[in-house]
C-alpha positions in Angstrom: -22.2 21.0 -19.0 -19.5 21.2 -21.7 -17.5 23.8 -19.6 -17.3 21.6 -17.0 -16.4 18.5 -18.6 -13.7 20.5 -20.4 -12.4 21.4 -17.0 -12.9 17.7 -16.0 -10.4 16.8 -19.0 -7.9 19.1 -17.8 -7.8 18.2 -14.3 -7.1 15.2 -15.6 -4.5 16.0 -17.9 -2.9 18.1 -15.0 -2.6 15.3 -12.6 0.0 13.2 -15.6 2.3 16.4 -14.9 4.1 14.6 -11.7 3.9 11.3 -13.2 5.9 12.3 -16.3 8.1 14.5 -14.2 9.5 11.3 -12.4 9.6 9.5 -15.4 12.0 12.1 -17.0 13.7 12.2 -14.3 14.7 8.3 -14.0 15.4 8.3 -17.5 18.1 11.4 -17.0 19.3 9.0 -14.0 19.7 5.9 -16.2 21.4 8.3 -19.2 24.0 10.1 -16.2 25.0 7.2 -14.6 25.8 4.4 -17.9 27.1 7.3 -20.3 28.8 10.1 -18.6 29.5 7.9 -15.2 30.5 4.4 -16.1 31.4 4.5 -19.4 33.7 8.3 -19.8 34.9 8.2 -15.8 35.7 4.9 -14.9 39.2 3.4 -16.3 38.8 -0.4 -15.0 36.5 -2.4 -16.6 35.8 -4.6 -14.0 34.5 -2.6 -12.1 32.4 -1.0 -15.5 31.3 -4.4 -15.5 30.2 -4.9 -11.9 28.7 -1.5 -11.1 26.4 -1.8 -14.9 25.6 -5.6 -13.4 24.0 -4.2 -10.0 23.0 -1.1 -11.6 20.4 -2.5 -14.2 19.3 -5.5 -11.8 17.9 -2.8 -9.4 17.2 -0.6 -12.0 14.7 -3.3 -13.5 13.4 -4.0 -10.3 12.4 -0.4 -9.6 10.7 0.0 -13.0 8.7 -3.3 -13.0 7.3 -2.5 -9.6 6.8 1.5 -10.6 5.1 0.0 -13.5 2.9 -2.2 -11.5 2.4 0.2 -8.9 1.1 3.0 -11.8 -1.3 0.6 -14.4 -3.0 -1.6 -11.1 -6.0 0.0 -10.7 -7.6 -0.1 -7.4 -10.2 -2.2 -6.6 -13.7 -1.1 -6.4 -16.7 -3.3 -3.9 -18.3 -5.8 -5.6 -21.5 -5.7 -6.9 -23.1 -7.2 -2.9 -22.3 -3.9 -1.5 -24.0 -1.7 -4.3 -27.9 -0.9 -3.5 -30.0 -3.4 -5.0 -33.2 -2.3 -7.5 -35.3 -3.3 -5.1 -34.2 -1.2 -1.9 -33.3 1.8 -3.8 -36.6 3.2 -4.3 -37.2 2.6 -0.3 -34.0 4.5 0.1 -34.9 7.2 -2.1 -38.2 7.7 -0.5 -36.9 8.1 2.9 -36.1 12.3 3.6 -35.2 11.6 7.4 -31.5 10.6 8.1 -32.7 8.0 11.0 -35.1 6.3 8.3 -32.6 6.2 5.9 -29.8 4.8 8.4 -32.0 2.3 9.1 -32.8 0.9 5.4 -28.9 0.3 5.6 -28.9 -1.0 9.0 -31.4 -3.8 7.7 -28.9 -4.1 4.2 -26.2 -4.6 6.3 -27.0 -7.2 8.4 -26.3 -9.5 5.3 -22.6 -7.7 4.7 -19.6 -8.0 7.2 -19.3 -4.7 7.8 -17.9 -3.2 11.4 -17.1 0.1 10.6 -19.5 3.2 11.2 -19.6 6.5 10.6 -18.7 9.1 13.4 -21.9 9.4 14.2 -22.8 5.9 14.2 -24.5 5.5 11.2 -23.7 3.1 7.9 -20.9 4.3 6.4 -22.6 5.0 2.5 -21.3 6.6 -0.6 -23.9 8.4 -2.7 -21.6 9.0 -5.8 -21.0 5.1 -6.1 -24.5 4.3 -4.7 -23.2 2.0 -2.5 -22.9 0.3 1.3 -19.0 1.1 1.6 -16.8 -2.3 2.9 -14.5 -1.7 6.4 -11.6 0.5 4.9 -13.1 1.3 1.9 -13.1 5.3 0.8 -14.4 7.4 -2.0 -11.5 9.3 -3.7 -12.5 12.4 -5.5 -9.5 12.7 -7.9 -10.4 8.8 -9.2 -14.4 9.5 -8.7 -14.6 6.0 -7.3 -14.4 4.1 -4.0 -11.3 2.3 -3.3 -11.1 -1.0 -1.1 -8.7 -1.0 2.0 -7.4 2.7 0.6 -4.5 4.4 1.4 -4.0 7.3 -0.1 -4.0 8.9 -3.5 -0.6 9.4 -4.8 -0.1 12.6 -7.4 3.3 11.0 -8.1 1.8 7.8 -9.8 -1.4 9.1 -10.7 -3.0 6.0 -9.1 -4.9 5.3 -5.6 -3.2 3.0 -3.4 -5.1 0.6 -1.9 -6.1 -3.5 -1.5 -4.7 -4.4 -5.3 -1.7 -2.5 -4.9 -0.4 -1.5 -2.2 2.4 -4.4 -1.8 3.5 -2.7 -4.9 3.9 0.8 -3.6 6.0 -0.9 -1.0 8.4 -2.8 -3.5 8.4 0.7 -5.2 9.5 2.8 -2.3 12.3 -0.1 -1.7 13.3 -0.8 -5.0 13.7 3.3 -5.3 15.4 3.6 -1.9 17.9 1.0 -3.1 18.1 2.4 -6.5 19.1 6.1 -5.6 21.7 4.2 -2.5 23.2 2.1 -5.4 24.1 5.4 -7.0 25.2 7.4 -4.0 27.9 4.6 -3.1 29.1 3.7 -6.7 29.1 7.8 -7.4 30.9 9.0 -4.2 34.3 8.6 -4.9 34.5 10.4 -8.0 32.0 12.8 -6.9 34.9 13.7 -4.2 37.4 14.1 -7.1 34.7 16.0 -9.2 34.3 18.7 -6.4 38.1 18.4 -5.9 38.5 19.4 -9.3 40.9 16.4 -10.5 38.3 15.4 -13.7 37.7 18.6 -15.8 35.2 17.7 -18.5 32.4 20.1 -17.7 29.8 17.9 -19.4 30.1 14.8 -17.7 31.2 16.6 -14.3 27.4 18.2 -14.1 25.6 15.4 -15.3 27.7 13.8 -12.1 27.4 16.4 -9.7 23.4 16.4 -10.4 23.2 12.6 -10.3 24.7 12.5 -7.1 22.8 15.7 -5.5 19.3 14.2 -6.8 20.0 10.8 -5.5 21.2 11.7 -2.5 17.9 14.4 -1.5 15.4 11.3 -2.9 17.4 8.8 -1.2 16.8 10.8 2.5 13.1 11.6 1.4 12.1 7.8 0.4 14.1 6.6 3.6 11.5 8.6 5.8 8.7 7.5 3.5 9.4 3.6 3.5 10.1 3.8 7.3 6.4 5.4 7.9 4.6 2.2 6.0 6.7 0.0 7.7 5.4 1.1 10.3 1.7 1.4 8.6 2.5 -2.0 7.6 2.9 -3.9 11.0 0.7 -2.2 12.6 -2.1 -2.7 9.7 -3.0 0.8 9.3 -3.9 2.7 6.5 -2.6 6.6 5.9 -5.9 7.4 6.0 -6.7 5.3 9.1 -3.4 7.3 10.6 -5.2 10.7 9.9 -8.5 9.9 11.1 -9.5 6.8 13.5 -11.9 4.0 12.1 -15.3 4.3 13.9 -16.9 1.2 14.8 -20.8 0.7 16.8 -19.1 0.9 19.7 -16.9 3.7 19.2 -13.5 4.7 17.6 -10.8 2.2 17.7 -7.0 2.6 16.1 -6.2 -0.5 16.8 -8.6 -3.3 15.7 -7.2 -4.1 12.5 -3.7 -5.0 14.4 -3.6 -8.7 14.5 0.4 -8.9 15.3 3.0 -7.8 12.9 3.5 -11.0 11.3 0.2 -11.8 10.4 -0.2 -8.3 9.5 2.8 -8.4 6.9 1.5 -11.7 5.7 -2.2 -10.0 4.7 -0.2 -7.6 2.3 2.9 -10.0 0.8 0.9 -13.4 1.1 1.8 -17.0 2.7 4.8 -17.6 -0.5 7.3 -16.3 0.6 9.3 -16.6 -2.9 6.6 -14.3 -4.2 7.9 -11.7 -1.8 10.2 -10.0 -3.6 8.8 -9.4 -6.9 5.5 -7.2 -8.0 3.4 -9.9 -8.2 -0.1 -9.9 -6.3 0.2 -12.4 -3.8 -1.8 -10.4 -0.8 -4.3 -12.2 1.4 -8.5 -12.2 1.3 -10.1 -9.9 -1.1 -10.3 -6.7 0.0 -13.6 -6.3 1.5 -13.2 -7.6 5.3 -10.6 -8.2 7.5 -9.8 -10.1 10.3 -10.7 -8.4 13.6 -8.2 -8.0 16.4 -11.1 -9.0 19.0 -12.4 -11.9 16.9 -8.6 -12.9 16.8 -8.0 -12.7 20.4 -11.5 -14.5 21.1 -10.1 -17.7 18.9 -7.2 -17.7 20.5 -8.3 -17.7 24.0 -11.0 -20.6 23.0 -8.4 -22.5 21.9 -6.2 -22.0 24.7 -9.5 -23.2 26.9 -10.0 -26.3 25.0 -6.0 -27.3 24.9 -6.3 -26.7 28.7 -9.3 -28.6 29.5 -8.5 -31.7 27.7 -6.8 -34.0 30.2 -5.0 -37.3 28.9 -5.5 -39.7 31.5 -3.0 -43.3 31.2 -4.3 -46.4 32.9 -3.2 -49.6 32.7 -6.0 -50.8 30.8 -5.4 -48.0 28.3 -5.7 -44.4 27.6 -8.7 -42.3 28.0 -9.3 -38.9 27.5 -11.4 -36.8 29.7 -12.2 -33.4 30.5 -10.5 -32.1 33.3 -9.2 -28.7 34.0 -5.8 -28.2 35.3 -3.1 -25.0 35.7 
């Protein structure tokens, strides 16, 4: 028992290792490009002025929404979804899969829950003891399930899910615009650097390493933001990319698409000023999710109604009836 939770600890101390390797790493960024690139390279101080200006808005940007992105845990299923004192002794009783997939079936029918297992059955986590919500998955490294999960990302030591996962996207925008800022500003006397017109070997590596880093992170986080984009208006998960959702009647990669736009809107939120900024402004709470079959059966009920209502003008008046027309 102690030998394992002394290998628990260090597992967990490991998994800080690429956290605090990116932290360093900014840090040497931010040092590099005021001190050796801004203040001993450029001459005009406009342009100091400008390029400092832009450089520590998106710098702050970037390091509010790493921040949020790291210290916003994920979200863990209310208490609904947990088994209840009452059914977890009929659970426990049960040795026959069918018997026991049919305790949840019966728990279910009280939880909006679509999503099924390949097989068919409940989808159930017996570490958490729990009925697990559509989207929802168990991560090992966190020990705990995560609502509307993602993926587990080594490089913030976080899961991504439901309660942030707008701010992984700010992150991977902020950083994309962050390492571009620097490969612009940089270029020029990164030319004249490799040329060998500025001869201070100090400041000229500290340069030539900015540029290099910024330029390899800026192509990697380029590729990156362009896949959740495309996770993003399509409402899929990373994990829902890998492996297709199973629902009672069969798989289906498609049924938490309800249009781009209202798929964008479930992640940013309705206020639009909120956008922008690290601030949680998603839509519902994490534990269902509009269907895209439920969507498309409201919409064709309301395209019904608008087309059987018939405005009918006589001269005594108007009247409304129902009358069906193309």
């Amino acid at each position: 028992m102690l030998r394992s939770a002394c290998l628990r600890r260090c597992a967990l101390l490991l998994c800080w290792i690429p956290l605090t390797v990116v932290v360093i790493v900014v840090m040497w960024s931010y040092y590099a490009y005021v001190v050796h690139f801004c203040w001993f390279l450029l001459t005009c101080s406009t342009q100091r002025v400008a390029f400092l200006c832009l450089f520590h808005v998106c710098f702050g940007m970037f390091s509010w929404s790493f921040w949020k992105a790291v210290s916003t845990p994920p979200s863990f299923p209310s208490a609904e979804f947990q088994i209840v004192p009452s059914d977890s002794p009929l659970y426990e009783q049960e040795h026959g899969d069918s018997e026991k997939s049919h305790i949840l079936l019966e728990i279910t029918q009280r939880l909006p829950i679509h999503t099924r297992t390949a097989t068919g059955a409940i989808r159930f986590c017996h570490d958490c003891q729990l009925i697990k919500p559509d989207r929802c998955h168990h991560c090992s490294v966190c020990q705990t399930c995560v609502l509307k999960m993602d993926h587990h990302c080594p490089w913030l030591n976080n899961c991504i899910g439901f309660s942030n996962y707008k701010f992984f996207m700010l992150f991977l925008l902020y950083s994309l615009l962050y390492c571009l800022l620097i490969v612009t500003t940089v270029t020029p006397t990164f030319i004249r650097l490799w040329l060998g017109q500025l001869f201070d070997t100090c400041v000229k590596l500290h340069v030539l390493f900015l540029m290099l880093v910024s330029a390899m992170f800026a192509v990697t986080l380029s590729f990156l933001l362009i896949f959740h984009i495309w996770l993003l208006t399509r409402n899929k998960t990373t994990l829902e990319w890998l492996s297709v959702p199973f629902f009672a009647d069969g798989p289906s990669s498609e049924v938490f698409d309800v249009g781009a736009r209202a798929n964008f809107l479930q992640v940013f939120g309705m206020k639009k000023a909120l956008w922008p900024f690290p601030v949680f402004s998603s839509e519902g709470d994490g534990h269902s999710f509009p269907l895209k079959w439920q969507m498309s059966s409201n919409n064709t009920l309301a395209m019904n109604g608008h087309r059987a209502m018939k405005v009918i003008v006589s001269p005594e008046g108007v009247s409304v009836t129902i009358a069906p027309h193309d």
